[in-house]
N, C-alpha and C positions, 0 to 999 in steps of 0.2 A: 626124894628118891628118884633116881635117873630111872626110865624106861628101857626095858633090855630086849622087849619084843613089840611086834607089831600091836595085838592086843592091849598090852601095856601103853602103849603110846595114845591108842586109840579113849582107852579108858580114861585117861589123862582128859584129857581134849574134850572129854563130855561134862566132865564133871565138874573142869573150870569155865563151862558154858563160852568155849570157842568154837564146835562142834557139835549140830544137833545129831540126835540116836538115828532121826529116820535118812540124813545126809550120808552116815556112815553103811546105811544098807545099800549106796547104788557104789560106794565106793567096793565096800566089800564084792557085790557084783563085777564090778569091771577086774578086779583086781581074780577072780575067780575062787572065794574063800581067802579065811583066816590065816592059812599057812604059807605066811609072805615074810619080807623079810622087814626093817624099818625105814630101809632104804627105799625099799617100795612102793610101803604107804606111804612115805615121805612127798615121794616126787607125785603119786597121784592124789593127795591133798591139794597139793601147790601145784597142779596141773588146772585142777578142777578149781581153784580160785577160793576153796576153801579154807587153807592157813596160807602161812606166807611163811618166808623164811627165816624171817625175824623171831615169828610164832613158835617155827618147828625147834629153831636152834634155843630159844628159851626153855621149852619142854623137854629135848634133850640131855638138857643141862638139868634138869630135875627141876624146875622154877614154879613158884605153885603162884608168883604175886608178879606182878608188872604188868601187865593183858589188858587191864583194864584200870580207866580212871575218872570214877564217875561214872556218865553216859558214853565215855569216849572208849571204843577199842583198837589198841594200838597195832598200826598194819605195818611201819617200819620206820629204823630213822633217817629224819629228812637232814638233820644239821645237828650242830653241838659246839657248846661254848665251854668257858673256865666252869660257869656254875651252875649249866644248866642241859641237858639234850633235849632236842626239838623233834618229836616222831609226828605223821601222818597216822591220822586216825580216821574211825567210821563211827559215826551218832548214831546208839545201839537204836535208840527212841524214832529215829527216820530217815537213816542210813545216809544222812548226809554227813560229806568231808572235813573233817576238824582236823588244827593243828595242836599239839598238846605239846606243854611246855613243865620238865620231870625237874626239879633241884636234884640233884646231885646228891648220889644214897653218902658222901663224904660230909656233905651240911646239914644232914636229915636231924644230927647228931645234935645241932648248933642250934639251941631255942632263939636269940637274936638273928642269924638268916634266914631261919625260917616265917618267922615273925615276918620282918621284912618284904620275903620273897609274897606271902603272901599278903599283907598292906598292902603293898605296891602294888598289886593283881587287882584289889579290890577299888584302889583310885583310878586303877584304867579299867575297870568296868564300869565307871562312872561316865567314861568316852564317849560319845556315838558320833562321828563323823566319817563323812563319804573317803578322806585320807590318814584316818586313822584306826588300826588293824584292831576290830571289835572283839573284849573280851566274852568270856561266855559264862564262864565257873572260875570259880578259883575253890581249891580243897586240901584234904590230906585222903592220901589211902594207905593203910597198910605204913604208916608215919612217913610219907614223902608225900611233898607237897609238889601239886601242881597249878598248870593253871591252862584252861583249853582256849581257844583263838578261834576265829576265822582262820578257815583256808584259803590263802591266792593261788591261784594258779600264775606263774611268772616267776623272778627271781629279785632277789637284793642287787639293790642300785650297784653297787660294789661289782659285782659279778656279770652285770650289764657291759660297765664301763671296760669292766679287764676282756670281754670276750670281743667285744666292738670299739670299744675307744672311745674317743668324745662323744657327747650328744652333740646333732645339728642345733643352729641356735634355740629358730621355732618351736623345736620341739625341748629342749634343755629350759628352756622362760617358762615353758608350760607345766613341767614336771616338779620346778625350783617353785613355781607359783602354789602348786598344788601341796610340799611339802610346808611352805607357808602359811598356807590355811588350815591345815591340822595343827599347826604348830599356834596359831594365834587363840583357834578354839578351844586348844587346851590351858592356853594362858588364861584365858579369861574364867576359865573353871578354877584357876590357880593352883594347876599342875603343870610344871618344868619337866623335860624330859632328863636332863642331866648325865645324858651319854649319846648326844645325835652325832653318827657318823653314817657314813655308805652301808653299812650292814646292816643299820636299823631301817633302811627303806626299802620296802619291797613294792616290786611294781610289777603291774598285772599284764598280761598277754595282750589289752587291749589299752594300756597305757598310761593305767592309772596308779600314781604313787601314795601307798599308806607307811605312814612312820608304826613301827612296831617296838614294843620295850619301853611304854613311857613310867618311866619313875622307875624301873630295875634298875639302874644306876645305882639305888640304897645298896645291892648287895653286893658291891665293889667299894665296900667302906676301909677298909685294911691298907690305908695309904703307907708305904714303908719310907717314904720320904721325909723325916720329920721337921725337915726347912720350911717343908709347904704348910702347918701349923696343924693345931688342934681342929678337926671339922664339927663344927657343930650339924649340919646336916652333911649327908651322905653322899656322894657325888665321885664320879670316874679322878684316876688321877690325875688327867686332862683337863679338865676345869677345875681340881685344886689350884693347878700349875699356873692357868691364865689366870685365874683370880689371882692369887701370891703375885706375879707379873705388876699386875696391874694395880695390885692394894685395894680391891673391893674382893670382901670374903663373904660366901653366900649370895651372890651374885646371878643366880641360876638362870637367870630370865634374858642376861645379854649375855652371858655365858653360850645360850640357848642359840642365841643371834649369830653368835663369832664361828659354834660348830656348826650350823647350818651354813654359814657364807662356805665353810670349807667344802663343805658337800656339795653345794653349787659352785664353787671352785672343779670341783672332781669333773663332776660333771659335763661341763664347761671346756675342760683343757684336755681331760681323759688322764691328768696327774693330779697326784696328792699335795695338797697346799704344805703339808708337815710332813716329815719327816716320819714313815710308819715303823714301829717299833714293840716288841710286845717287855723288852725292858723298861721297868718304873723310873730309872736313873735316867733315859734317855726319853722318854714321853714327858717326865717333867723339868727337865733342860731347860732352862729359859733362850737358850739358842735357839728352841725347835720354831719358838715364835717370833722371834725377833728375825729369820733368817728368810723368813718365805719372800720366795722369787714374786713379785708381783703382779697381778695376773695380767696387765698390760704389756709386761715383758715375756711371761709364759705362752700369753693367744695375742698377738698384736693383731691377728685379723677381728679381734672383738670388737661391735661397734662399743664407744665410749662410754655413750650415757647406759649399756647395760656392767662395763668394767665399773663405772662409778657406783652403781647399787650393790653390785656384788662387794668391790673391793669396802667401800662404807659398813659392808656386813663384820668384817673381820680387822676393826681397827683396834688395835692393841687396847687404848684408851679406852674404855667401856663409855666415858662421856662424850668421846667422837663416834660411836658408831649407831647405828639405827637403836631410838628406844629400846621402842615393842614393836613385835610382828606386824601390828596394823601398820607402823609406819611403813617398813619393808612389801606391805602389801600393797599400799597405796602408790609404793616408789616402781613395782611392780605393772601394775595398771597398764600404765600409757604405751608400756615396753611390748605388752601382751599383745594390744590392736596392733600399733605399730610393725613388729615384726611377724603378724599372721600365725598368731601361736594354735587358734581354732582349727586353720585347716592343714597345719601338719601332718597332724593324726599320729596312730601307732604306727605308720607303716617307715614317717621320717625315722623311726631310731632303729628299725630295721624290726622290731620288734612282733610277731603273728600277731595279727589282727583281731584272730578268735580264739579266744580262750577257751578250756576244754570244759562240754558238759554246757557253755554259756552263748547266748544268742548277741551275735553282733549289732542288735537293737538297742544294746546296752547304753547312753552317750555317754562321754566323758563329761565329768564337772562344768567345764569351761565352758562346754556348746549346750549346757542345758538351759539356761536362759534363753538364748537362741530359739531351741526347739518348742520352747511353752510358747514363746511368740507369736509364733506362726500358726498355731494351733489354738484350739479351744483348752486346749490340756493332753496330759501324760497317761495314760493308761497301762497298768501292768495287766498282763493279762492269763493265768496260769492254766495249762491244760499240757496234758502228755501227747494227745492222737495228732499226729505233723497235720492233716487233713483237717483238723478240728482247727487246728491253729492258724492254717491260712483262711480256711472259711471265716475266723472270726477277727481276725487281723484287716482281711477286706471287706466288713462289715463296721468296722468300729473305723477305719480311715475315711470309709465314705460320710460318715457322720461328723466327721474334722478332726479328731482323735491322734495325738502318735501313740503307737502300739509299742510297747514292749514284750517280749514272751518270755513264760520261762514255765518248767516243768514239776519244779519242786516247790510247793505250796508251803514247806521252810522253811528254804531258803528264800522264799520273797517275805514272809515276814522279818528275818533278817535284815532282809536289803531295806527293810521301811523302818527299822530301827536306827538308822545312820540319820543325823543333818546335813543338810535337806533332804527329805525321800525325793528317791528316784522314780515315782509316780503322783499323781492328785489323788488317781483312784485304783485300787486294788479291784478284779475281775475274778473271781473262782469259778471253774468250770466242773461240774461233779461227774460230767460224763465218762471219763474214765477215773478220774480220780476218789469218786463214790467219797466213801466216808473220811477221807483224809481230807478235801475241801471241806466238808460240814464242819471238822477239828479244827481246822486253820482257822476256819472264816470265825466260827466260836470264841476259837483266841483270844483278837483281836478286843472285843469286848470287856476281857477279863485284864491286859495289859494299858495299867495308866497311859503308860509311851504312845499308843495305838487304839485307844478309846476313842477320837476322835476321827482316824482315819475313815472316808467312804467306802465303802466295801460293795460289790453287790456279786449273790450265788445265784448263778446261772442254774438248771436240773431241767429235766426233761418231767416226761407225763408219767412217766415210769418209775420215778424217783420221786415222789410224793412224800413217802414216809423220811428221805434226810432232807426235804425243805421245812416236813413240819416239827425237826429236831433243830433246826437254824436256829440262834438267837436274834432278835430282829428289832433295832430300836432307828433314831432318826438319822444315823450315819450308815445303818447296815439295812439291804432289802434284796429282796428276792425276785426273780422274773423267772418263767416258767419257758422254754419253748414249745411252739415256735416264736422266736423274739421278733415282734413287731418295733418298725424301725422307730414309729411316734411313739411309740410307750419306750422305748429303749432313751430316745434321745431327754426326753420327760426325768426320765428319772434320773441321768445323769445331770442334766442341768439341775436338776432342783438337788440331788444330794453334793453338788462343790458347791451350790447358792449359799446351803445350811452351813458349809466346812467355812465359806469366805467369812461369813456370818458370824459366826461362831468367835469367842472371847479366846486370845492366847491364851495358853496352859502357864 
């Protein structure tokens, strides 16, 4: 039932638990009483940061279901496909940023898409790599399935290239490199992505490319082309097309090769290798392949031996072109030194440096070998108070330490969910964070993935009672301030001695 008064609106809103009772008393204050109109409350909800637009025009519409999915609440949409819309959401559980990904209330209906849609969710939360977009949940609410994600802050490669143009080399070797190592990690788990173009790569404010969508390819099965044959596995009509081409069928894995060379193609010239088309008669043309301008003659400024790896990438012959990814990664290598892919950075592709809400400490993949080098090791280090965090940023460097910082004691155990973590050792700070570090650092314990990570909870004198709620065995321990620099370095060294020590999982 649609809301025909402010009241009504408001009642709404409490009761699908998007609006707390006591939020709507400072509204109703400001607004001076109940006799307003919906336009009113409207705009001082969405003034105040309390609904959004998305929120209000849903309830409007009388909507009792959509809001929520899972732990995820939906704040608005960010993108949308054939078979699926992409919203921006908030994790009710610790208000960090998720992306959530809705099937389409048209396939809800379709037990085999659904199936599908969520299979495929559940092989890429099998993922954990630093270039590949980590899944979170996969579910049903209310019969539509979804599936929540990591949020980047940044755009798809696609939308890079159309607003700028080509990548500089340096920086295009580094980003092509990086979509290859999520692509190798995932082969090796024996999941093919089966639909890699420029939209499935998103790449972050500080430079970093994650492929997104691996294995939803399945629910683009409805190939209307019947030349291109019967499929026994599910795959884009784009790689029916070059499989049929070429006479290997299920083919996924150099299939996998030929659409990535195209992407580092894009990338590369700032043009499309093929021909784009959202017609099925003309994406599977055997022209579309047979016709591409070669990328020697598209960038003739491109040194050769990187045209040879690329163009190797997308040789019609699936027997002339790179295996496997490692080959590609290995062909990759020499190119990387060679052309100074390290010290490009985000800023060659023009791209902000700092991403929003994230600390420019962050490094890129490529330079974190580098940076452990130099160092005794990586420390992440979580605390909210800026003052806390330089105090203990220039305490843990002097000790040989790189620091990294970050605010959300969530979102770092996230980030050590990815291969390789982006630390040796996790730092929780309880000083302002009180009982959310005691949770986190708990976590850790309880998660096979992160059982072995070093941990150590920082607390004051004051805070006695969440040290003696800590869980505390040979990788997790506690120090109390004020932190003495020899008991500090002590215990660092000895808990990475136990991590080095320590048997692979």
């Amino acid at each position: 039932m649609k809301p025909k008064t402010a009241n009504e609106l408001a009642d709404q809103a409490q009761e699908l638990g998007l609006v707390g009772a006591s939020q709507f008393e400072d509204v109703w204050a400001e607004l001076g009483g109940h006799n307003v109109s919906i336009e009113e409350i409207s705009n001082a909800l969405t003034r105040r940061e309390l609904l959004t637009a998305f929120q209000i025009e849903r309830l409007l519409r009388g909507e009792k279901t959509g809001f929520f999915y899972g732990n995820a609440k939906l704040l608005y949409q960010i993108g949308a496909g054939s078979f699926a819309r992409v919203f921006r959401a908030i994790d009710t559980s610790d208000g960090s940023i998720l992306a959530v990904k809705v099937l389409r209330h048209r396939f809800s209906a379709d037990p085999e898409k659904c199936k599908s849609f969520r299979r495929e969710g559940e092989m890429g939360r099998l993922l954990r790599h630093p270039n590949i977009v980590a899944i979170a949940d996969v579910g049903q609410e209310h019969n539509v399935s979804y599936i929540t994600m990591e949020f980047l802050e940044g755009q798809t490669l696609r939308e890079l290239v159309r607003i700028r143009g080509a990548v500089d080399l340096a920086r295009a070797i580094d980003l092509i490199a990086q979509m290859v190592a999520g692509l190798e990690y995932a082969h090796r788990r024996g999941v093919t992505h089966r639909d890699l173009k420029a939209s499935n790569v998103l790449v972050s404010s500080v430079g970093q490319a994650k492929i997104v969508d691996f294995g939803l390819a399945g629910i683009d099965a409805d190939i209307g082309d019947k030349s291109l044959g019967k499929m026994e596995h599910p795959r884009t009509v784009d790689y029916a097309a070059i499989e049929k081409i070429s006479g290997m069928k299920d083919d996924s894995l150099r299939s996998d090769i030929y659409f990535l060379g195209t992407v580092a193609y894009l990338t590369l010239t700032g043009k499309s290798a093929l021909a784009e088309s959202r017609d099925r008669a003309v994406r599977s043309d055997p022209r579309r392949f047979t016709s591409v301008e070669p990328l020697a003659s598209c960038a003739p400024h491109l040194p050769r031996d990187v045209v040879d790896v690329i163009s190797r990438m997308m040789r019609l012959d699936p027997l002339d072109r790179w295996q496997t990814a490692a080959d590609v990664r290995r062909a990759l290598e020499p190119l990387m030194g060679k052309y100074d892919t390290s010290a490009s950075g985000a800023a060659a592709s023009g791209v902000p440096a700092v991403p929003v809400g994230e600390s420019a400490e962050f490094p890129l993949p490529s330079a974190m070998s580098a940076v452990r080098a130099a160092t005794k090791g990586t420390l992440m280090v979580v605390e909210t108070s800026a003052k806390a965090q330089e105090s203990l940023r220039h305490f843990f460097t002097k000790l040989g330490y790189r620091v990294l910082m970050t605010e959300n004691p969530q979102r770092a155990l996230l980030r050590f969910s990815a291969t390789p973590p982006p630390a040796d050792c996790l730092v929780m700070s309880t000083q302002s964070l009180g009982d959310g570090a005691v949770e986190a650092f708990n976590a850790l314990s309880k998660d096979p993935f992160l059982a072995k990570l070093p941990a150590i909870l920082l607390t004051s004198p004051s805070q006695k009672s969440l040290a003696r709620r800590a869980t505390l065995d040979e990788y997790r321990k506690v120090i109390e301030a004020p932190i003495r620099t020899a008991a500090m370095s002590a215990m660092l060294d000895s808990l990475l001695a136990h991590k080095l020590a320590a048997p692979e999982a």
